[in-house]
C-alpha positions in Angstrom: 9.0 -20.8 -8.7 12.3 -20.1 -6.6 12.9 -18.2 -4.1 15.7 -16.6 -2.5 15.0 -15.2 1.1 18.2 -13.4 3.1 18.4 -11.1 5.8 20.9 -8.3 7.3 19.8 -9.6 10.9 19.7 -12.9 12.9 17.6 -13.2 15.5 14.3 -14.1 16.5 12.7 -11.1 15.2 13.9 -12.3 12.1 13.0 -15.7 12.1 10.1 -14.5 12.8 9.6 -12.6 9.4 10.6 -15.5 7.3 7.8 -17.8 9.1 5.6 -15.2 8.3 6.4 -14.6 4.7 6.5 -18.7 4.1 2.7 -18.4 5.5 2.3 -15.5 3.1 3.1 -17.5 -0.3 1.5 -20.3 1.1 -1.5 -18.0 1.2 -1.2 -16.9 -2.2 0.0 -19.6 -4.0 2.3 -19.8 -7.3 3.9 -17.1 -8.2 4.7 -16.5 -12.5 7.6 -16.0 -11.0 11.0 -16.1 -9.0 11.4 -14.2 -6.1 14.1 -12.6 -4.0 13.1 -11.7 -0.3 15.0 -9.5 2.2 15.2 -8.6 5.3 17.5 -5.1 5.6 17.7 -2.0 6.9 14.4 -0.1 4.8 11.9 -1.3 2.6 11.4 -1.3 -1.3 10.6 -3.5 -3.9 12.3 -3.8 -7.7 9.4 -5.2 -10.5 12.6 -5.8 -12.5 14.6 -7.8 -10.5 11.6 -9.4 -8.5 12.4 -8.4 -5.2 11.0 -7.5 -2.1 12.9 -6.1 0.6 11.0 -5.3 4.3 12.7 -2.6 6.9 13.5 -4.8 9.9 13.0 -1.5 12.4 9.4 -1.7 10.4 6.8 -1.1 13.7 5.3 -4.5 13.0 8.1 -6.2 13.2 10.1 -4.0 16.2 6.8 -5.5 17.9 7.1 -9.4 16.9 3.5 -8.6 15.2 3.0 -11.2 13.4 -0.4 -10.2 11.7 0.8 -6.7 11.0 4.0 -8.0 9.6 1.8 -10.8 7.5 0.1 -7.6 6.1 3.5 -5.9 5.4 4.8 -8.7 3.4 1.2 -9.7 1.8 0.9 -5.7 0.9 4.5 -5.8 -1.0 4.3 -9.1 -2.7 0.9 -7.7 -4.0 2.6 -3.8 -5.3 5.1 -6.4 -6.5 2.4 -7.7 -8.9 1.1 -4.6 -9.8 4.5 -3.0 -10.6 4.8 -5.8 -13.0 1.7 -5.3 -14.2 1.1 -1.7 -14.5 5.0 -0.3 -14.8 4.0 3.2 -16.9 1.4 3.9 -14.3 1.8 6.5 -11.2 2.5 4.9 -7.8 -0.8 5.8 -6.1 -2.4 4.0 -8.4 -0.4 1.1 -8.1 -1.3 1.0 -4.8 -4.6 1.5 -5.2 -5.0 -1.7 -7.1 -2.6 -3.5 -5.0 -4.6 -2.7 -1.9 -7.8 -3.7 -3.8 -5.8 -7.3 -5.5 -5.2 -8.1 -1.7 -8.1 -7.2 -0.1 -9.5 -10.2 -2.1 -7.5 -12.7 -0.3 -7.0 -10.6 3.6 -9.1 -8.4 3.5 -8.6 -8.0 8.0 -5.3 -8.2 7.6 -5.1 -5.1 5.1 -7.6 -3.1 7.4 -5.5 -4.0 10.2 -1.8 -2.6 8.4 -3.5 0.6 7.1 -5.5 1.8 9.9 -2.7 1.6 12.2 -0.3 3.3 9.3 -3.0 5.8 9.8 -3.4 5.8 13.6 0.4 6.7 14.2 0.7 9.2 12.1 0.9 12.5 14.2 -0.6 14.6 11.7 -1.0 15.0 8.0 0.9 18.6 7.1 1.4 18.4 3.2 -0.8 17.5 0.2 1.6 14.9 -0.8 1.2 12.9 2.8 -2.6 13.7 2.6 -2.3 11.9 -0.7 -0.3 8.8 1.0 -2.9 8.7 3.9 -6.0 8.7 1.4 -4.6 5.4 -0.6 -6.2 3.3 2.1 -9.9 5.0 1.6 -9.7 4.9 -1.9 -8.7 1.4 -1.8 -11.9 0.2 0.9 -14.3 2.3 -0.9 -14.9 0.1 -3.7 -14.2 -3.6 -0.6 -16.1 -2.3 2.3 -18.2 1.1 2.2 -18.1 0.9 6.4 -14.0 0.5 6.5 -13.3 3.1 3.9 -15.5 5.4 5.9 -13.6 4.9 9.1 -10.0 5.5 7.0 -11.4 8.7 5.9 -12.7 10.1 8.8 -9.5 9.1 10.8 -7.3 11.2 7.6 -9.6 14.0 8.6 -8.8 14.4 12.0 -4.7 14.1 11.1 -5.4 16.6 8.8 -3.7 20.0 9.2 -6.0 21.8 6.5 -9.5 20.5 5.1 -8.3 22.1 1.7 -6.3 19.0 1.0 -9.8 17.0 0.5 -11.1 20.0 -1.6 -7.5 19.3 -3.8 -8.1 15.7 -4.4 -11.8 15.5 -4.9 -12.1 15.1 -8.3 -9.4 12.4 -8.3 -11.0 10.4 -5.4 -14.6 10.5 -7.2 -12.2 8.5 -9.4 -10.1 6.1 -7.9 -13.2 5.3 -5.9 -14.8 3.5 -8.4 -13.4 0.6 -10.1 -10.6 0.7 -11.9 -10.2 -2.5 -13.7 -10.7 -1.9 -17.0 -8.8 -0.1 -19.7 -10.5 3.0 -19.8 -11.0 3.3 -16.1 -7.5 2.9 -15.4 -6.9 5.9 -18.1 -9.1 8.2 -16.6 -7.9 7.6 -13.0 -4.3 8.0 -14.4 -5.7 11.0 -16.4 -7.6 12.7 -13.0 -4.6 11.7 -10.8 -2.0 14.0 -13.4 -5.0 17.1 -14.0 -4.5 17.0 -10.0 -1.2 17.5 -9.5 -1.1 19.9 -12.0 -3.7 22.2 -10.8 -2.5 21.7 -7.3 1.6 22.3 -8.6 3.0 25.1 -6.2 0.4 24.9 -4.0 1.3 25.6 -0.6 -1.7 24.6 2.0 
């Protein structure tokens, strides 16, 4: 396993991110594979070149965090995984099952990232960022029944209209069950598509 770690900035905030991720692998363990790690100026991540890259004016970081930022890079190493994994599959899903891989290992620390992703929001004002605020009650709802129900209730009270729940409530009844088999996987994917298609044009 090699790994490549580089960064647009250099500073203490940075150093700090690199002692972060090395507790991060160290965490995890081996990787089946090598891995490019950088620090720049926004976040994404390429399954096909195996590489991570984390915003450096991410909150966590801005705040020398070092738990929320262990969550940041945990959280991206783990849709990293499931990319690879699942590349044909929508990206709430993904998420879904990276959220659920990592909650095996951090579990506080994942709580910890996506209530406060939650918390800061302002307010939820589409279906699309309802969606995006819901991935972290779908993914505790099948972890911790008391978390999940904290998440939700919080993405209730950012939400600008209580029709977005009514949207996605077939596909929750869905994702939040397990989806590690085959067939379970189909019929999320399956739920997730029937969803936005019903919902397509939808202005709420």
């Amino acid at each position: 396993m090699k790994i490549i770690k580089k960064s647009a900035f250099e500073n203490e905030k940075a150093a700090l991110v690199f002692n972060v991720f090395d507790k991060a692998i160290a965490s995890y363990g081996v990787l089946p594979f090598d891995l490019e790690f950088h620090i720049g100026s926004q976040s994404s991540i390429d399954a096909n070149k195996s590489k991570i890259a984390i915003s450096y004016y991410d909150d966590f970081i801005q705040e020398s965090d070092a738990k929320g930022i262990f969550a940041r890079v945990m959280y991206s190493l783990h849709m990293l995984l499931a990319k690879k994994a699942f590349p044909d599959e929508p990206e709430i899903i993904q998420q879904i099952i990276a959220g659920r891989s990592m909650a095996v290992l951090c579990r506080e620390q994942l709580f910890y990232m996506m209530f406060l992703g939650i918390a800061k929001t302002k307010s939820i004002e589409s279906f699309e960022q309802y969606l995006s605020a819901i991935v972290p009650y779908a993914v505790f709802s099948t972890v911790d029944a008391y978390s999940a129900e904290l998440l939700c209730a919080l993405v209730r009270k950012k939400a600008k209209s209580l029709e977005y729940e009514k949207q996605a409530k077939k596909f929750l009844s869905v994702v939040c069950k397990p989806i590690d088999t085959e067939r379970s996987l189909t019929e999320a994917v399956q739920s997730y598509e029937g969803m936005i298609n019903e919902n397509a044009g939808i202005e709420v």
